[in-house]
N, C-alpha and C positions, 0 to 999 in steps of 0.2 A: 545356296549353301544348305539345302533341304538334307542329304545323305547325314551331313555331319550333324546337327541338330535333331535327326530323325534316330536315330539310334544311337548315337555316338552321346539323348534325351526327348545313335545312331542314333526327340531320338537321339550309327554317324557312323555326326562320328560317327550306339554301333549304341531298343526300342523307341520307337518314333513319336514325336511328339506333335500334336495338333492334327492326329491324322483325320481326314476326310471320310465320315463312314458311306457305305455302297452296297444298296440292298442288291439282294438278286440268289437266286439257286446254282449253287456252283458244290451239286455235290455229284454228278458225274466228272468233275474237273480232277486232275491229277493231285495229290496232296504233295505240296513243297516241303522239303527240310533243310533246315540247318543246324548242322552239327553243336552240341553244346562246347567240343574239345576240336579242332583240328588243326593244323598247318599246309599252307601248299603255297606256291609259287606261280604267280599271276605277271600281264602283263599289261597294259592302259595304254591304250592310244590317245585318250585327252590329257595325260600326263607326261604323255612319251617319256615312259620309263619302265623299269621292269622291279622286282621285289619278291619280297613273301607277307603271306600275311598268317597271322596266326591267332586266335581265342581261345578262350577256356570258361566257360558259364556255365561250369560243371555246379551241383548242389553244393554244401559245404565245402568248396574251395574259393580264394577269393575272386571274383568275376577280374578279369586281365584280358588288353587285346594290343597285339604290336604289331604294327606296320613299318615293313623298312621298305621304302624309297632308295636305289641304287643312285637317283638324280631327283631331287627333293625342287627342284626348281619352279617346276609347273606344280606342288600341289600348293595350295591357297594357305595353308599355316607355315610347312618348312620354306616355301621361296620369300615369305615377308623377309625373314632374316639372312637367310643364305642363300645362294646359287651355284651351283655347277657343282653342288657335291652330294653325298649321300645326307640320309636322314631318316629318323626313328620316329614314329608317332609311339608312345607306351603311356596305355591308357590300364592303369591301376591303382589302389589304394584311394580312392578317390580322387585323383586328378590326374591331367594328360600333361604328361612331361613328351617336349621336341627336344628330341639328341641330335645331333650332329658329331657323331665318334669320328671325323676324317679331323675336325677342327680341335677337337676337344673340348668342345663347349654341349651348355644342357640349360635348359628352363623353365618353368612350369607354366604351361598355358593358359590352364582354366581347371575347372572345380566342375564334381558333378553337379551339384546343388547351387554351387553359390559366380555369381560374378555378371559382368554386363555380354558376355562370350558365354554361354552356358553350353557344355559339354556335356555329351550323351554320355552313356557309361561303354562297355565291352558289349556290341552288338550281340545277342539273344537270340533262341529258336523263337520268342512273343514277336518277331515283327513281320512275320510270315504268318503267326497263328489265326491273321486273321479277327480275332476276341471281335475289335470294333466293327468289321464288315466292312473294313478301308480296299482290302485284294481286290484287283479284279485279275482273273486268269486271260491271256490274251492267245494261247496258242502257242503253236511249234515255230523256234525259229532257226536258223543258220549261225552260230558262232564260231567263226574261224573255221568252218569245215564240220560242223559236230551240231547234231540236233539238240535242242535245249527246248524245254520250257519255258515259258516266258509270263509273269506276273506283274504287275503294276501295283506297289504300295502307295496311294494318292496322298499325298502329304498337304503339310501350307499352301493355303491358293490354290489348290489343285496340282503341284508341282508333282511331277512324276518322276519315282525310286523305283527303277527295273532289277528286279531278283529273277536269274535264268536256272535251271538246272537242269543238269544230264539228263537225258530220257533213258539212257543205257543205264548209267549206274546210279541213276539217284544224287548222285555229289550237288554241291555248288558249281553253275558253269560261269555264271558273270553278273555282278552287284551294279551299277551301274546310278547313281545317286546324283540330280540336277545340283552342278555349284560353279562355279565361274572363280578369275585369279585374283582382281582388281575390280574389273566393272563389269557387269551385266553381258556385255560384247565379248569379253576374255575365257570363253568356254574352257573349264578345266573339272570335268562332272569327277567326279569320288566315284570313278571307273576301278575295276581291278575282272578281270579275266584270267580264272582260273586253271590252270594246267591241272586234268584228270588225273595225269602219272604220279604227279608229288605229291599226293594226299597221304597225310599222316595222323594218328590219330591219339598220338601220346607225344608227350613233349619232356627233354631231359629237366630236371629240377631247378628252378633258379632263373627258369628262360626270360618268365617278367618279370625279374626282379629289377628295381631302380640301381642303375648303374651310380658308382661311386660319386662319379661327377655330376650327381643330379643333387646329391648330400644336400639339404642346405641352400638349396637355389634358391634366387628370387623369379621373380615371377615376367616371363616374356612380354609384355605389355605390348605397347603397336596397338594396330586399327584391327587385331583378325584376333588378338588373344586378351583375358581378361585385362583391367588398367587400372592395375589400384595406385596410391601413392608410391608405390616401391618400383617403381619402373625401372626398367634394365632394360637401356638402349644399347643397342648393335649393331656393326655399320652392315647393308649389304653390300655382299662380295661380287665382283664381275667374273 
């Protein structure tokens, strides 16, 4: 569960925590970026699912990042409680609420700051920056057909957070973060493959706003999200 913790406190979630520094000269190497505002539409083979994803860690606006899962099943927070349907990571205001809009249910998972689940905040341009000397640049690779970049942010234990991007245009081409569903064996990495056409770079008003049915929530408790005395059990669905 490195991706989600690596920035999410990413770190993730979405900057990294405990990263592993890594001397060395990497200033012939290509400079990575990510966007402080974008949205595009990605697709995970260790999720087998498709979505979009979107952030905003513009200066003076609130840091916000949403992830929707078209089939929430395979990822390791939306499948604890539900199956076989869509679902929202929205990670603002300080904590990550999971939507499920098919069911009409919402609950708060975790806090950036605070809980036994500690949540990254809205992944950052800091988890590329490099600051600690964690990058190591690995080369040009093959994604889906398209040459990408490829970098390793060394996380916990040495776990490895692949950040890919276009050689043509610069964009983000694929995040690729070690995590698993249940156990060790249940490979389900905080993968998301970027589609270069859907990039966008302004978002309409309101986009992360906390949907109504989040009002007021208690807090998702289970083995994957914070578990204070206010537990709110859920059955999962087949």
């Amino acid at each position: 569960m490195a991706l989600a913790k690596l920035f999410f406190g990413l770190a993730i979630a979405l900057s990294f925590a405990g990263l592993v520094p890594i001397k060395g000269n990497q200033t012939a190497n290509p400079k990575p970026n990510w966007p402080r505002t974008f949205f595009a539409k990605y697709e995970s083979d260790y999720k087998f699912t498709t979505g979009t994803y979107a952030v905003d860690v513009r200066r003076g606006h609130p840091a916000s990042e949403r992830i929707y899962f078209k089939d929430g099943t395979y990822d390791h927070l939306c499948g604890a409680f539900y199956n076989n349907t869509s679902c929202i990571h929205l990670t603002t205001a300080g904590h990550r609420y999971l939507v499920f809009p098919n069911v009409n249910f919402c609950c708060r998972c975790c806090s950036y700051a605070s809980g036994s689940y500690l949540c990254g905040g809205p992944l950052s341009p800091k988890w590329v920056s490099n600051e600690t000397g964690n990058l190591q640049y690995l080369g040009i690779e093959n994604v889906k057909g398209n040459r990408c970049h490829k970098w390793n942010a060394v996380g916990l234990k040495n776990h490895p957070n692949y950040y890919y991007q276009y050689v043509a245009s610069g964009l983000p081409c694929e995040v690729d973060g070690l995590n698993y569903l249940r156990k060790p064996t249940e490979k389900a990495d905080d993968q998301y493959i970027f589609d270069e056409a859907s990039f966008k770079f302004s978002l309409r008003q309101g986009y992360f706003q906390v949907p109504r049915i989040c009002k007021s929530v208690k807090n998702c408790g289970g083995s994957v999200c914070y578990n204070p005395e206010a537990y709110h059990n859920v059955q999962m669905t087949a």
